[in-house]
VOVOTI-472324 format. One record per residue (C-alpha): residue number from 1; x, y, z. Coordinates in Angstrom, 3 decimals. Each point is the difference from the previous one (the first is absolute). Layout:
// residues N
NUM | X | Y | Z
...
***
This chain:
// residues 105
1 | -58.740 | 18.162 | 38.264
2 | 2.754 | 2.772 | -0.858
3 | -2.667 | 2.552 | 0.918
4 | 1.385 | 1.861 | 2.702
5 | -0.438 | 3.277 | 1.197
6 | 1.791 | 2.851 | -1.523
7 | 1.772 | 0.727 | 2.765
8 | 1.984 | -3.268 | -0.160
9 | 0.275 | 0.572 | -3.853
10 | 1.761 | 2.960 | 0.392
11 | 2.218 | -1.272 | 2.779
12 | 0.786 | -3.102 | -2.468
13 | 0.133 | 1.258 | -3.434
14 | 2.719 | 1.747 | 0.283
15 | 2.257 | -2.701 | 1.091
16 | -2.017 | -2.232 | -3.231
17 | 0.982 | 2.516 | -2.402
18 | 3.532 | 0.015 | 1.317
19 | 0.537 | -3.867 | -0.578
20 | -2.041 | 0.475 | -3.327
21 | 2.460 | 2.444 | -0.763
22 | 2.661 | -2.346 | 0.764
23 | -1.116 | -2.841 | -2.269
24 | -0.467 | 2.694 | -2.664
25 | 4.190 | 0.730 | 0.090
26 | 0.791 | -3.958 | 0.147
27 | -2.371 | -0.584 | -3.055
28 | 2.111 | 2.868 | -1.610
29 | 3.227 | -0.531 | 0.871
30 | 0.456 | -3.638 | 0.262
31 | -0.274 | -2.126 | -3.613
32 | -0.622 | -3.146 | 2.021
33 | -2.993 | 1.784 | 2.035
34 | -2.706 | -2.688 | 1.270
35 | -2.267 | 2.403 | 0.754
36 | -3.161 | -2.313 | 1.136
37 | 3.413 | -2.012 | 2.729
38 | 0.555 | 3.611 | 0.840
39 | -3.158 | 0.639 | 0.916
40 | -0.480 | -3.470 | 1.530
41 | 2.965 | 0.546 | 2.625
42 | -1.183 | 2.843 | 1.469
43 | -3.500 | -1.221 | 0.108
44 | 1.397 | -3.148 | 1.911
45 | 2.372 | 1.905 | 1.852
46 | -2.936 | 2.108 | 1.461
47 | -2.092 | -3.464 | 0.776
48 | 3.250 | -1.021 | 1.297
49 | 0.153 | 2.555 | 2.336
50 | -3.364 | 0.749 | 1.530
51 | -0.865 | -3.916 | 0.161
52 | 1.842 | -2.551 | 2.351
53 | -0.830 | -3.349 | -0.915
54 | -2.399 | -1.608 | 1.608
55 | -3.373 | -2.183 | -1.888
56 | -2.069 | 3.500 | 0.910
57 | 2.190 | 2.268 | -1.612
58 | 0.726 | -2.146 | -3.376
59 | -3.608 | -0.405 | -0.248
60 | -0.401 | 3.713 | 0.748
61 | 2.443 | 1.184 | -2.909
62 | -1.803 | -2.259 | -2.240
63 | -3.062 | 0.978 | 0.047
64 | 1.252 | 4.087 | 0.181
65 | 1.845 | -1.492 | -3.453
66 | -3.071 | -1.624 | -1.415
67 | -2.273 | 3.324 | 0.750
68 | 2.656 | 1.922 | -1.783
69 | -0.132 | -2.205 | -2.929
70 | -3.730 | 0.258 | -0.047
71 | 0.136 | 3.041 | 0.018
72 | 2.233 | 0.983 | -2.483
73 | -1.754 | -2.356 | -2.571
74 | -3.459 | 1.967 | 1.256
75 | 1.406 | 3.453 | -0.282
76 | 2.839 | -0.108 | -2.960
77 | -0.451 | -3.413 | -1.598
78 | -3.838 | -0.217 | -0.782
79 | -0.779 | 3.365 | -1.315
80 | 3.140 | -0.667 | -2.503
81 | -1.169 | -3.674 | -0.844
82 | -3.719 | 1.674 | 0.058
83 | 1.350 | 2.975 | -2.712
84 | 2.379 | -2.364 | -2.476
85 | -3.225 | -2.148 | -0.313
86 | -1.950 | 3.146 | -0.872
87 | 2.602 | 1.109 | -2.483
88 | 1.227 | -3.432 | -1.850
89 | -3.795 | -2.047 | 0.608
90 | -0.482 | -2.950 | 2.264
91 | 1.856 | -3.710 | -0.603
92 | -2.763 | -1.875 | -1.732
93 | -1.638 | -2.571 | 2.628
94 | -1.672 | -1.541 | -2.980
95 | 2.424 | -2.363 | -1.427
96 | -0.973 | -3.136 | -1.987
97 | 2.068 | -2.488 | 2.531
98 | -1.084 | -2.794 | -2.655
99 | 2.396 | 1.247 | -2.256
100 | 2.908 | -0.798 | 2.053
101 | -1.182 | -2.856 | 1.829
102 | -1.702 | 0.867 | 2.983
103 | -3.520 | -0.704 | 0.387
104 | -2.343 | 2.195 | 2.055
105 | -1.630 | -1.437 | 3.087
***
């Protein structure tokens, strides 16, 4: 969970914002920018560096990278899925399958 005391937060952010900061100038100043590969290396790079490799440790890094995911999609990605659907209406669940071939079990 990235809910750490704010002690830590403040020791970190900082040095967040800096590489932020950082992939903010490459997005502007290069035309080729891959921002999302940018953002990739240093996320590896940090893995990279805090992990060696052993079956623990990939499983370890994993799982951190599957609990960020989730969370992400619970904190950002939901509540924007959850308001589009209140603003353009549901995708109709109620769809004669007949008419294109598919009958319903």
């Amino acid at each position: 969970m990235p809910y750490i005391t704010q002690n830590k937060r403040n020791q970190l952010d900082p040095l967040i914002n800096q590489m932020r900061d950082e992939l903010v100038k490459l997005a502007t100043y290069d035309r080729d920018n891959n921002f999302e590969g940018n953002l990739n290396y240093i996320i590896t790079r940090l893995i990279r560096l805090c992990y060696i490799t052993s079956y623990a440790n990939i499983n370890d890094v994993i799982g951190m990278l599957e609990c960020v995911k989730l969370e992400h999609y619970r904190t950002i990605a939901a509540p924007y899925e959850d308001q589009k659907c209140h603003d353009n209406g549901d995708v109709d669940n109620n769809i004669d399958m007949s008419r294109i071939g598919i009958q319903k079990l």
